[in-house]
N, C-alpha and C positions, 0 to 999 in steps of 0.2 A: 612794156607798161611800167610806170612811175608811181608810186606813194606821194610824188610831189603836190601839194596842195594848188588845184587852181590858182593862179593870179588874181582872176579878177575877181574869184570870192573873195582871195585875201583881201583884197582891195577892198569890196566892199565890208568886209566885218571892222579891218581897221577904219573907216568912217563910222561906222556903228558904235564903236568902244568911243572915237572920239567924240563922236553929239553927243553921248551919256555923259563926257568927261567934260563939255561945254557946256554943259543945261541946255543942250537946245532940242528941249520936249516934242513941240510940234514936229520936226521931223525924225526924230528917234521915234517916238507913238505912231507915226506915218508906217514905219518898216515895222514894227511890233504888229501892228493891226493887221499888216501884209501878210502876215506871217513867221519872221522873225521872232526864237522864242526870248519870253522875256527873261527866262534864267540864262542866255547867252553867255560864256566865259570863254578869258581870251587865254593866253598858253599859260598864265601866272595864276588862272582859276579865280579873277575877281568877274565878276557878275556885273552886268548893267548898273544894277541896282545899288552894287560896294563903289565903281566909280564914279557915278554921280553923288552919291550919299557922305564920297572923301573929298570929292571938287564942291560941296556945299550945295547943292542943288535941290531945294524940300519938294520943288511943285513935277518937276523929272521924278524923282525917287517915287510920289506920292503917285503920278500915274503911272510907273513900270509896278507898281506896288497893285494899283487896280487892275493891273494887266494879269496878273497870274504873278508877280517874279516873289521870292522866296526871300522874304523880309533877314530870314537868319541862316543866307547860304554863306558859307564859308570856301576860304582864297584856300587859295597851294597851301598857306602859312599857318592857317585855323582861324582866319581874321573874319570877323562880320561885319558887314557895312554898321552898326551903330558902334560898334567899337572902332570902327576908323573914324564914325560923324564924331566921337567921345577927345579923340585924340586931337584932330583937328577943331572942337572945341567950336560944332558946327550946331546951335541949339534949335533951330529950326526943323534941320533935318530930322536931330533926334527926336523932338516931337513925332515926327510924319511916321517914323520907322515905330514908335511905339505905338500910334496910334494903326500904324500894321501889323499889329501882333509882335515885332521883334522882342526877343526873349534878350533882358542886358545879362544873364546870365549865361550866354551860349559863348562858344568860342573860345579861345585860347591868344592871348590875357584877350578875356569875358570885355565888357561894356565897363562892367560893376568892376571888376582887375582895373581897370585903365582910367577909368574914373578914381579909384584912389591912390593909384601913380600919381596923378595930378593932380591930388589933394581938390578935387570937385564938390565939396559936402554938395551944392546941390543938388547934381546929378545924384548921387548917390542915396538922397533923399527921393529925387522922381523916381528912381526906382529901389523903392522900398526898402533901401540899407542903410546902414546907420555906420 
């Protein structure tokens, strides 16, 4: 007996990681509803929710977000999906993750860290720092 991972699981979760990383909701929300959980993470510990939220995708984010998935889970790295949307300077998304409860203070560099790496006043106005 092997520790080896299934194949065709593997198969299926790398199409899973990849719809999140495409925005293609309708059939990402298809395998979530299935069953598939919405906090899923791939061996780097980014979540459904951090790859579509870093490939720019508000309306994916916003329904894995109504699914259950964890607005402020954090990668291997301490990263949060609104500090990846911060970096990639994705304003839509950030909308959608705040309007999910994401905390831009969580994380490691935070939303709020990374937004003034990159000199953002207004991010850092939407969320409440100065």
């Amino acid at each position: 007996m092997t520790d080896a991972p299934d194949p065709e699981v593997v198969e299926l979760a790398t199409k899973i990681f990849d719809l999140a990383r495409r925005g293609r909701t309708e059939e990402l929300v298809a395998y979530v509803d299935a069953g598939v959980p919405a906090n899923l993470t791939n061996d780097r510990g980014d979540a459904l929710v951090m790859l579509a939220a870093y490939h720019g995708h508000a309306d994916t984010v916003r329904a894995l977000l109504e699914r259950g998935a964890d607005a402020d889970r954090v990668n291997d790295r301490g990263q949060t999906p609104l500090a990846g949307a911060v970096f990639k300077g994705e304003t839509a998304v950030i909308e959608v993750l705040l309007k999910g409860g994401a905390d831009p203070s969580a994380g490691t560099p935070s939303a709020v860290d990374t937004a003034r790496m990159f000199q953002r006043t207004e991010l850092l106005e939407l969320f409440g720092e100065r």
